[in-house]
C-alpha positions in Angstrom: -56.1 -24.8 -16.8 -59.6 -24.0 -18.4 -62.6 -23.2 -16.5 -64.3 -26.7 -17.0 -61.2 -28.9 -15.7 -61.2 -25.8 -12.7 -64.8 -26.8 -12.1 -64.2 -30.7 -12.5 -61.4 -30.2 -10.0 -63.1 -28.5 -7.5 -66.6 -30.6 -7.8 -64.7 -33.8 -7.2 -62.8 -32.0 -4.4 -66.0 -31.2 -3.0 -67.1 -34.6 -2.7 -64.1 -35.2 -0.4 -65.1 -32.9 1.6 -69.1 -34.4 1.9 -68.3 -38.0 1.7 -67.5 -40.5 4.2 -63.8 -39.4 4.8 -61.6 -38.7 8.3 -61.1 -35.8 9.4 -57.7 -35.3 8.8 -57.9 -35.8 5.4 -61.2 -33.0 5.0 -58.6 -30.8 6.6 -55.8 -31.4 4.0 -58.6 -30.9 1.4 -59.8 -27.7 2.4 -56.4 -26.6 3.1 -56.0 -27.0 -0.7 -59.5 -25.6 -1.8 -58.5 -22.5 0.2 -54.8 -22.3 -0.1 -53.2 -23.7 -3.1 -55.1 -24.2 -6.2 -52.9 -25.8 -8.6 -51.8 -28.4 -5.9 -55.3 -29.0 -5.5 -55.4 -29.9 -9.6 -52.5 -32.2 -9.2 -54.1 -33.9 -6.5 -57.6 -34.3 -8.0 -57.3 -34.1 -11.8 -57.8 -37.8 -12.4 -57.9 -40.9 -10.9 -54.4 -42.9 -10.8 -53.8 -45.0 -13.1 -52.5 -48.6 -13.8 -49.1 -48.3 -15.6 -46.1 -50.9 -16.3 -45.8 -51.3 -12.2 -49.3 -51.4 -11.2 -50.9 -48.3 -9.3 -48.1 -45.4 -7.9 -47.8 -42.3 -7.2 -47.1 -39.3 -4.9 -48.4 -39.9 -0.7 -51.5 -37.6 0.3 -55.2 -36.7 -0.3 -56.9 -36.5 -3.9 -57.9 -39.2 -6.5 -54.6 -38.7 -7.9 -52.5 -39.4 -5.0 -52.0 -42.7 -2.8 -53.8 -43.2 -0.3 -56.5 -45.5 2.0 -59.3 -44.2 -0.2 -57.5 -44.5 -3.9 -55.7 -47.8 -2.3 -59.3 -49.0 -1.0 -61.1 -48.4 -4.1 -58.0 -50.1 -6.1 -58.7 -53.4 -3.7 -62.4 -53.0 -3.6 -62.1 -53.0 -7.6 -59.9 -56.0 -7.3 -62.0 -58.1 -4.6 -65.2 -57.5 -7.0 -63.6 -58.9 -10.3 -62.0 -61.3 -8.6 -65.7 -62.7 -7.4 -66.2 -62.4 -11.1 -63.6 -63.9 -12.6 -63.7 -67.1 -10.3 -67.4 -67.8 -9.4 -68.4 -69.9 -6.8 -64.9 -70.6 -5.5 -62.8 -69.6 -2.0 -60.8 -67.0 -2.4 -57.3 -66.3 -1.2 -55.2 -63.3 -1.5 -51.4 -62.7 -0.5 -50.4 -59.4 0.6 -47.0 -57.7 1.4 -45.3 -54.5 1.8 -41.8 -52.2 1.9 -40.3 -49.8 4.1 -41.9 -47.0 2.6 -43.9 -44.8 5.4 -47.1 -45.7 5.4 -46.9 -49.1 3.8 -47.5 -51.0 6.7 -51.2 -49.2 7.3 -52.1 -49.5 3.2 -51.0 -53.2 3.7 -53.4 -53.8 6.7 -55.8 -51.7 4.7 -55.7 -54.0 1.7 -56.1 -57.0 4.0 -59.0 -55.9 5.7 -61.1 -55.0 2.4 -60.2 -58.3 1.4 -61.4 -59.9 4.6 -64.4 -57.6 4.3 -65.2 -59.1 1.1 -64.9 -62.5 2.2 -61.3 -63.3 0.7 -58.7 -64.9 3.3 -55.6 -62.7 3.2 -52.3 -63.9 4.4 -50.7 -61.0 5.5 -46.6 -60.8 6.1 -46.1 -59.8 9.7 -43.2 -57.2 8.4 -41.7 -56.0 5.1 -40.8 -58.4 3.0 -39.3 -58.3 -0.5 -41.6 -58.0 -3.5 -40.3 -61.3 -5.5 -40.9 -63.2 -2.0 -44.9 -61.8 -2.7 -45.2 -63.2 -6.0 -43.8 -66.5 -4.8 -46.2 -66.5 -1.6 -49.2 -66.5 -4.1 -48.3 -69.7 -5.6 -47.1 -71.2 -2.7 -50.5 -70.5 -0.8 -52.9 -71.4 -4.0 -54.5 -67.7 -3.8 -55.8 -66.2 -7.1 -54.3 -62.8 -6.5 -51.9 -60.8 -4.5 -50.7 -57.3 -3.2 -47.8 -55.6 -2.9 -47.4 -52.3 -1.3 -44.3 -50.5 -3.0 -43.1 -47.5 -5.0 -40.4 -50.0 -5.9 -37.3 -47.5 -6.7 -38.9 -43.8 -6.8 -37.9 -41.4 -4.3 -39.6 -41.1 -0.8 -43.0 -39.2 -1.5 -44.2 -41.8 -3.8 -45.8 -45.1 -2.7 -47.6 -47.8 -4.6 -50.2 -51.0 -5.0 -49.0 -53.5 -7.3 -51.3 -56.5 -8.1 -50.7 -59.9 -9.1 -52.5 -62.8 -10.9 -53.1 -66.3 -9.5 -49.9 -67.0 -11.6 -47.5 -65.3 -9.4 -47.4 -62.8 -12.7 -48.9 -58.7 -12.4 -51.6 -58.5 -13.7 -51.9 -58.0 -17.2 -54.5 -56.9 -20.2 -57.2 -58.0 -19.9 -57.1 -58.1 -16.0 -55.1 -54.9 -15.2 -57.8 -52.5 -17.4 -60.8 -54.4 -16.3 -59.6 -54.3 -12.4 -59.3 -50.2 -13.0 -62.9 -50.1 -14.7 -64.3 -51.6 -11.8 -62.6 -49.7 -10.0 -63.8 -46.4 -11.4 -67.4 -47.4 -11.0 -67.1 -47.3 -7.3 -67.7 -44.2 -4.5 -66.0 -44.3 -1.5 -69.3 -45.5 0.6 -69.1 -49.0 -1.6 -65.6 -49.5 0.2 -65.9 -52.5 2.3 -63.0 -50.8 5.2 -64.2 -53.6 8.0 -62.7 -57.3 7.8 -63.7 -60.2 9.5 -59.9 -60.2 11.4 -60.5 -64.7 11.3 -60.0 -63.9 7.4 -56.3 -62.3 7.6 -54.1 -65.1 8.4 -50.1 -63.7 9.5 -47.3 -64.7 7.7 -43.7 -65.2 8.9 -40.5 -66.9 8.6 -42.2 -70.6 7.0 -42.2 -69.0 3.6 -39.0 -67.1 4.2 -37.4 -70.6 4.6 -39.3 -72.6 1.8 -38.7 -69.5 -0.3 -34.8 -69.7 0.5 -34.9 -73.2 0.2 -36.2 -73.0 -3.5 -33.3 -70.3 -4.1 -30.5 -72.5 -3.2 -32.0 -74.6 -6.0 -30.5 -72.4 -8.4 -26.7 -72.8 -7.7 -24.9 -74.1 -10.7 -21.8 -74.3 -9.0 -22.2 -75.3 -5.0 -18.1 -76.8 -5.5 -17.1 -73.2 -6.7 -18.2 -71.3 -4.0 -17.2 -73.8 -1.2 -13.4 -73.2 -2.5 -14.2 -69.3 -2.8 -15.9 -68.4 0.3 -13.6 -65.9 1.3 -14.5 -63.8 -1.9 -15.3 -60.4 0.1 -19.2 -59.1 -0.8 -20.1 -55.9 0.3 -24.3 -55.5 0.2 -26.8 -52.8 1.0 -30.2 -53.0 1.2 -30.4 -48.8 1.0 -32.8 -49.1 4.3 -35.0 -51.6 2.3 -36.3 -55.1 2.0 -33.5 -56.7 1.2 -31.7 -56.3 4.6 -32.1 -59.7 6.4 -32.7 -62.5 3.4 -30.0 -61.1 0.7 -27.5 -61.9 3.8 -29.2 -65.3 4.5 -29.4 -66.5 1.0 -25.6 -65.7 0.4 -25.2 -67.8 3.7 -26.6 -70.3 2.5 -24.7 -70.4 -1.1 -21.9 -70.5 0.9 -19.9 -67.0 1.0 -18.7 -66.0 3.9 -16.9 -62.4 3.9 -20.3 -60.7 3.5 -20.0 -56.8 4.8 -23.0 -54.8 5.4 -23.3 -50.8 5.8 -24.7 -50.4 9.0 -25.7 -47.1 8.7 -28.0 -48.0 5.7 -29.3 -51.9 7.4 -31.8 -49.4 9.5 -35.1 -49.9 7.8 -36.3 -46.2 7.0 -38.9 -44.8 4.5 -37.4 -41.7 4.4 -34.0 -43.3 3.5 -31.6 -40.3 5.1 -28.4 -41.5 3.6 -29.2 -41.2 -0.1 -31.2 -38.8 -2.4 -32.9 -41.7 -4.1 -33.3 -45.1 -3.2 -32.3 -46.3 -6.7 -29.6 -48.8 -7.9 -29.4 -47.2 -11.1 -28.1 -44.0 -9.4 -24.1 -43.9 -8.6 -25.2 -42.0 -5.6 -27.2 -44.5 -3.7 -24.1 -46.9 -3.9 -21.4 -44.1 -2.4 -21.5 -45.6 1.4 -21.2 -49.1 -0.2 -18.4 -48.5 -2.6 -16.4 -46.8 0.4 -17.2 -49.5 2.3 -16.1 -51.6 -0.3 -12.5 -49.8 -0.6 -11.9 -50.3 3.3 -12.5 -53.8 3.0 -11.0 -54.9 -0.6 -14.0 -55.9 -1.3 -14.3 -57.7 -5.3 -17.8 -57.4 -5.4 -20.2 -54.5 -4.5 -24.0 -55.0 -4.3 -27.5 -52.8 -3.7 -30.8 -53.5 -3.5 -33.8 -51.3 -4.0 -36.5 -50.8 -1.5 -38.6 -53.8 -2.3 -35.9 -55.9 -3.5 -36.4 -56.6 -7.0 -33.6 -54.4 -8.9 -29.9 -54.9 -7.9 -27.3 -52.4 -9.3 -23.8 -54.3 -8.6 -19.7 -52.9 -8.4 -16.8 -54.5 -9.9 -13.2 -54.4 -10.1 -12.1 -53.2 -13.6 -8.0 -54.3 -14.9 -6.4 -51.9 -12.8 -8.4 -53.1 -9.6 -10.7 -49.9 -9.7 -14.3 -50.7 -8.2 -16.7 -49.6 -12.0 -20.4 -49.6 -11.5 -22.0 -51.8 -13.8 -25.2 -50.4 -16.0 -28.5 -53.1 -15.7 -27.8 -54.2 -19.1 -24.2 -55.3 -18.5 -25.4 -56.7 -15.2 -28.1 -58.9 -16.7 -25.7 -59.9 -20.2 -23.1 -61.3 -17.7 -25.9 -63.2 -15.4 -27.3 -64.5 -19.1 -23.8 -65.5 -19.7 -23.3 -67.4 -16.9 -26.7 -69.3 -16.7 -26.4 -70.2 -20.6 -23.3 -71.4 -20.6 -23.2 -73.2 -17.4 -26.3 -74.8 -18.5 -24.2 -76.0 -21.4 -21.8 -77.3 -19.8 -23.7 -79.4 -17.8 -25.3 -81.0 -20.7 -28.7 -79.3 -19.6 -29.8 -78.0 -22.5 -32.2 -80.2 -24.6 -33.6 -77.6 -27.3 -36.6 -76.8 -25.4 -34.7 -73.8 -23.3 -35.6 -70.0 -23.4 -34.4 -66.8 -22.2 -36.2 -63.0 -22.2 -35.7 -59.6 -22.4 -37.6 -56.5 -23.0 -37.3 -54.6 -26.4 -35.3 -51.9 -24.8 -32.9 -54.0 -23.3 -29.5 -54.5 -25.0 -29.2 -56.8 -28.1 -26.2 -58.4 -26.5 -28.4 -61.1 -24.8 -30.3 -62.2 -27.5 -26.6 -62.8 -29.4 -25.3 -64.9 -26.0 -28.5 -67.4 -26.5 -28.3 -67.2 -30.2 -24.6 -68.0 -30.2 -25.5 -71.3 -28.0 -28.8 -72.2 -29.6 -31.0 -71.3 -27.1 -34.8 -69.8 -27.8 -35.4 -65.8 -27.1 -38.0 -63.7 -26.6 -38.2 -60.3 -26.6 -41.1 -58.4 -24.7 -42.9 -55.3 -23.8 -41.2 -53.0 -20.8 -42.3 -54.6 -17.8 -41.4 -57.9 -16.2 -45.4 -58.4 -16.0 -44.8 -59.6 -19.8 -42.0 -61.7 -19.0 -43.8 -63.5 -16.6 -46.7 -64.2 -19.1 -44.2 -65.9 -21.4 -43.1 -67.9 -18.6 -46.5 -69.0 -17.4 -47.5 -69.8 -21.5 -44.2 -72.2 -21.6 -44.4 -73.9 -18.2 -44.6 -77.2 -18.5 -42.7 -77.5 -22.1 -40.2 -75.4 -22.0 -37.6 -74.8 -19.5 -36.8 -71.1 -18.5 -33.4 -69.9 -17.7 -33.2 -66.3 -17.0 -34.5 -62.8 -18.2 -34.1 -59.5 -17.7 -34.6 -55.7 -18.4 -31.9 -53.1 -18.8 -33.3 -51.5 -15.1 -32.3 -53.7 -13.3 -34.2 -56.6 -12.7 -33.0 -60.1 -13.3 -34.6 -63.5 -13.2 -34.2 -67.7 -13.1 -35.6 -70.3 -12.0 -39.8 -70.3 -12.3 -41.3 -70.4 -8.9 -40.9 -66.4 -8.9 -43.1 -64.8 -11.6 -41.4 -61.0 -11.0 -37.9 -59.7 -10.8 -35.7 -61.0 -8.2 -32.6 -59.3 -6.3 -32.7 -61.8 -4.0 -32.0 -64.9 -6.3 -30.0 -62.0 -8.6 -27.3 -61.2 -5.6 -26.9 -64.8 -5.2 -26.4 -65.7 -9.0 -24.6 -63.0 -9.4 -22.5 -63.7 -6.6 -21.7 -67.0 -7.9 -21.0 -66.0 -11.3 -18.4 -64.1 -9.7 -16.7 -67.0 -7.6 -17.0 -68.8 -10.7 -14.9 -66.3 -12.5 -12.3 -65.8 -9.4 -11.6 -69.4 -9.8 -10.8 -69.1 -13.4 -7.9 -66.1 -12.4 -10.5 -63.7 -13.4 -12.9 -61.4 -12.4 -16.6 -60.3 -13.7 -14.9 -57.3 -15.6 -12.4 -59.2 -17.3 -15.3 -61.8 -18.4 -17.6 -58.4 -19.4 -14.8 -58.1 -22.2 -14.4 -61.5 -23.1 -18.4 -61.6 -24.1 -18.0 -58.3 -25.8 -15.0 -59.9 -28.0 -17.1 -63.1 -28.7 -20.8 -61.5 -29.1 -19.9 -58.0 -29.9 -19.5 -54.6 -27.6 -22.4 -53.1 -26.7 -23.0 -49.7 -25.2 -26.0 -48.4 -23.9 -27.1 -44.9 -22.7 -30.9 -43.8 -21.2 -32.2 -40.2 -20.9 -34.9 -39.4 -18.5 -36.7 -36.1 -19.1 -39.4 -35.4 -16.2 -42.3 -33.8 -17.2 -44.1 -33.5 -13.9 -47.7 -33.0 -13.3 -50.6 -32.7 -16.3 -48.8 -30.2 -17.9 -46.2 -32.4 -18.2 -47.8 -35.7 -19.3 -49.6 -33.7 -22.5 -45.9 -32.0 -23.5 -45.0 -36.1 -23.7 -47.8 -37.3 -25.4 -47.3 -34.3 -28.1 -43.5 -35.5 -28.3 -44.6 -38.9 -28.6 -47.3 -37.4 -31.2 -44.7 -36.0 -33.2 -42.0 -38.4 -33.5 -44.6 -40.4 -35.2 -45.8 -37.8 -37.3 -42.4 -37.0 -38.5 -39.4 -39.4 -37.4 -36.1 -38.7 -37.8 -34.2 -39.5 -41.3 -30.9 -40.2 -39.5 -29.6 -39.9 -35.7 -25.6 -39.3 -35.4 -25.3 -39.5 -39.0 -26.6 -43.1 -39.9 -29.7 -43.0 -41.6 -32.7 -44.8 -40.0 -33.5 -47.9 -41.8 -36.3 -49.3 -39.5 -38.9 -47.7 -37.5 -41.1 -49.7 -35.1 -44.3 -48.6 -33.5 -45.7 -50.8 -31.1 -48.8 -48.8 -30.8 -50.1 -49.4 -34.0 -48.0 -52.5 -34.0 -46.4 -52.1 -37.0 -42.9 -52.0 -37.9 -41.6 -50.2 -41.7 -38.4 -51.0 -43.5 -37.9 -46.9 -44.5 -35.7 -48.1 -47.3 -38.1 -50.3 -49.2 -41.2 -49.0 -47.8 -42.3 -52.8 -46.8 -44.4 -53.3 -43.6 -44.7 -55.9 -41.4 -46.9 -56.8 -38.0 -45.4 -56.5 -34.5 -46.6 -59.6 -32.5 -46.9 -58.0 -29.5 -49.9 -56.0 -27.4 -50.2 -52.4 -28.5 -48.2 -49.9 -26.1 -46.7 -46.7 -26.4 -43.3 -47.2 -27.7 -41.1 -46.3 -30.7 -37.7 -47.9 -32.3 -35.5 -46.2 -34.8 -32.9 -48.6 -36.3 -30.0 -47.1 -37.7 -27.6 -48.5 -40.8 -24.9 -48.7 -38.3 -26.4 -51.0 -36.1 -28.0 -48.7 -33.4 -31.2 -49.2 -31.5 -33.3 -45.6 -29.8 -36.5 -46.4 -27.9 -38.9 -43.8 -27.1 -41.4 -44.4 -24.4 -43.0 -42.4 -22.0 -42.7 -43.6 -17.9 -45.1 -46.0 -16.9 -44.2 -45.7 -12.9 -43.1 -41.6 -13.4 -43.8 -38.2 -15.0 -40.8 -39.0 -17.7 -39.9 -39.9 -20.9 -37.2 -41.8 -21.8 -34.9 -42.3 -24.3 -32.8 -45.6 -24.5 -29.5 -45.8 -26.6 -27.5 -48.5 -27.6 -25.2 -48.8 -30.1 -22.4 -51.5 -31.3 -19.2 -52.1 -32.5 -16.7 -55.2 -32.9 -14.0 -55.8 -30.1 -11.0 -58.2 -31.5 -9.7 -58.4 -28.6 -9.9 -57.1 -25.1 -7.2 -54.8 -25.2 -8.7 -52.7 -27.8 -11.5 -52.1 -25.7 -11.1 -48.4 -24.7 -10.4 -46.9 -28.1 -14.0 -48.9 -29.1 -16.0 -47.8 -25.8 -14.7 -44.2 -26.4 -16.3 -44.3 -30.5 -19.4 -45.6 -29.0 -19.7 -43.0 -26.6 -19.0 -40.8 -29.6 -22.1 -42.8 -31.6 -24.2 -42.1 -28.6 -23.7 -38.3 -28.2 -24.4 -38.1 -31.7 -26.9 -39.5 -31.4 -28.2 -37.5 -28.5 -27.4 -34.1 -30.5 -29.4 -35.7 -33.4 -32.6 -35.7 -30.8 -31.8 -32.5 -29.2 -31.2 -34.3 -25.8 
């Protein structure tokens, strides 16, 4: 670190130290000054930052960790453009939180600088599952809302997510302009001290309209009524999900639901996995065993706020397989398109969305049945702004992203486990009544629409060290991309940071209609897609694979899934990964 960063760090530690901060956290600050320098740059380097999820990172003191203060100045930002953005009029905010430890206090914290500042916040009385939060906004008429929630990372980190009047997170220009206002505030133009008549408590009434609305969604009430002995095993992996992923597949109708005791106990510290993560075979270990006890034909897990579900099915040879998010979200695409179909619901004016690093095999499903499709930045934030742009002429019928998080129905503007378990659930029962299961219909949409396979490659680079080794990866990539990965030439490259995307073989360029972000696509002759974008919630970069291949038929399917994995570790080598 060079002396002027050194000096930066240490002047704006200093101010910690002088301002008008608690005791406790002047201790933990001079601890650092005194004891452990190059925690103290970690802590104090920069302020944090608004990425793809909103405001996150790592629990303690510093301008670069989470916080009351770094929360506080996030709201007081927030409360001031609000006033700006909608002059004259009364202002509402919504305001939820997880299990994570100290969510509860940066949740009363948020309401009471909104009560301070003369904005009603309705407060949930407990945790309560971030997709329930972006309904609540809509439902109470507020212009904005908060969610406390590191969403999936592991235990140290917590985070602030805010919302639009739309239900949506915010987005350019509200997301930079909230963290500019933000930055032009000192901790003594905090307003800490609400007017408690402001902060109104919410409780089970939205729960219940909210559950109400979800029960809307069921194609197939019939289906499940003759399969409700289909055994379920869920986990909410000590999160939000625990009491309304049970009620909502109550109220579809199944019931052999089995829970994991041990994880129902709502814990931030989440003792019985490593990570709190659907993606991560791990966190779904107690479930699956569970799963075996019971014969169990459907596995499911929800993160800690409830809006990624990573699901387990039985393969041919009644194995339990654990399905990747862009499987997951192909066969939930599946079922809502054609089920829409066959109930003479679609009219032409119907959509569907994905992000660009998700797999390819939706947009073919909706193409297939003449169905619109979008593709999007990373973040549901953008599918929910092509949602709010087509409400009213066009009818939504799902969306997704390969991590996870699924989507229907309108009166949620974020990803949903809740409404996912109980889609998905049904899309099971409907398959069960057909002889089948969701495996066996995985293979019969790769026959039809082509076998996908998908592979992503995290490399953490932690700390500031780490986030300028990225942006020089990032840096050279585009300075000199690749001429072929796993031995098919590149034929298309796609920068969505200068927004332009160039046919390599012709040399022709063409605009990308989409904001500018930091993200790069190599296409391959052979029909493979590698995104390169750096973590907007984590110190990482990651690498998304897919490639494809025909399936004739279903039996043939291991000799293609093993060439693809063959595609992909070429591929892979070709990057040096």
């Amino acid at each position: 670190m060079d002396d002027q960063m050194h000096q930066q760090v240490k002047a704006t530690a200093q101010q910690w130290l002088d301002g008008n901060y608690d005791e406790q956290t002047r201790q933990q600050v001079r601890h650092l000054l005194e004891n452990d320098p190059a925690e103290l740059v970690e802590c104090f380097y920069r302020e944090l930052e608004f990425g793809t999820g909103g405001l996150r990172g790592i629990m303690g003191v510093g301008t670069n960790r989470m916080n009351i203060y770094t929360v506080g100045k996030a709201t007081q930002g927030l409360c001031n453009y609000l006033k700006a953005s909608f002059p004259g009029q009364p202002l509402s905010a919504a305001v939820a939180h997880d299990c994570r430890n100290n969510s509860p206090l940066f949740a009363r914290t948020v309401a009471q600088i909104f009560a301070a500042n003369g904005i009603k916040a309705y407060l949930f009385d407990e945790l309560r599952p971030t997709p329930e939060l972006s309904f609540a906004i809509r439902h109470f008429g507020c212009q904005t809302g908060v969610v406390i929630t590191a969403s999936h990372n592991p235990k140290e980190y917590n985070g602030f997510k805010a919302y639009w009047n739309d239900g949506g997170q915010v987005t350019e220009p509200h997301d930079q302009n909230i963290v500019d206002e933000a930055l032009r505030l000192t901790n003594a133009d905090i307003r800490f001290e609400g007017n408690p008549e402001l902060v109104a408590s919410v409780g089970k009434e939205v729960d219940q309209t909210y559950l109400a609305l979800l029960k809307e969604l069921s194609l197939n009430p019939e289906t499940i009524a003759r399969q409700k002995d289909m055994k379920i095993v869920f986990t909410p992996i000590h999160g939000t999900g625990v009491r309304l992923v049970p009620q909502v597949l109550a109220a579809y109708g199944f019931e052999n639901v089995f829970n994991v005791p041990e994880q129902d106990i709502v814990d931030g510290d989440f003792p019985t996995v490593v990570s709190p993560n659907p993606e991560n075979a791990e966190a779904l270990r107690m479930a699956l065993e569970k799963a075996d006890a019971v014969g169990a034909d459907l596995v499911m897990a929800t993160d800690p706020d409830s809006d990624r579900v990573g699901i387990a099915v039985r393969d041919d040879k009644g194995r339990l397989v654990l399905l990747n998010g862009n499987q997951t979200g192909a066969l939930l695409i599946h079922y809502l398109v054609t089920q829409w179909e066959a109930k003479g619901m679609l009219q032409g004016k119907e959509y569907v969305v994905k992000t660009i690093v998700t797999t390819e095999l939706i947009h073919e499903i909706a193409r297939k049945h003449g169905v619109e499709h979008h593709d999007v930045l990373t973040g549901f934030k953008y599918i929910a702004e092509i949602i709010k742009a087509n409400h009213g002429h066009k009818r939504f019928i799902g969306g997704g992203e390969e991590s996870y998080g699924y989507l229907a129905g309108e009166f949620v503007r974020d990803k949903d486990a809740i409404m996912s378990c109980a889609l998905i659930a049904e899309a099971a029962a409907f398959a069960r009544e057909q002889g089948r299961t969701l495996y066996e219909q995985l293979l019969d949409i790769y026959v039809h629409y082509g076998c996908y396979r998908e592979d992503l490659v995290n490399l953490t680079k932690k700390g500031k060290a780490g986030a300028e080794e990225i942006q020089q990866m990032m840096a050279g990539y585009r300075q000199q991309p690749p001429a072929e990965l796993g031995g098919s030439p590149v034929v298309m490259l796609k920068d969505y940071h200068s927004r332009e995307a160039r046919d390599l073989r012709d040399g022709s360029r063409s605009p990308i209609d989409l904001p500018s972000s930091n993200v790069l696509q190599f296409f391959t002759a052979d029909g493979g897609k590698i995104s390169v974008r750096p973590s907007g919630t984590e110190p990482k970069i990651k690498f998304y694979v897919s490639v494809r291949e025909d399936l004739a038929t279903a039996g043939q399917f291991p000799q293609v899934w093993e060439k693809l994995a063959a595609k992909i570790e070429g591929i892979r080598k070709s990057l040096g990964l």
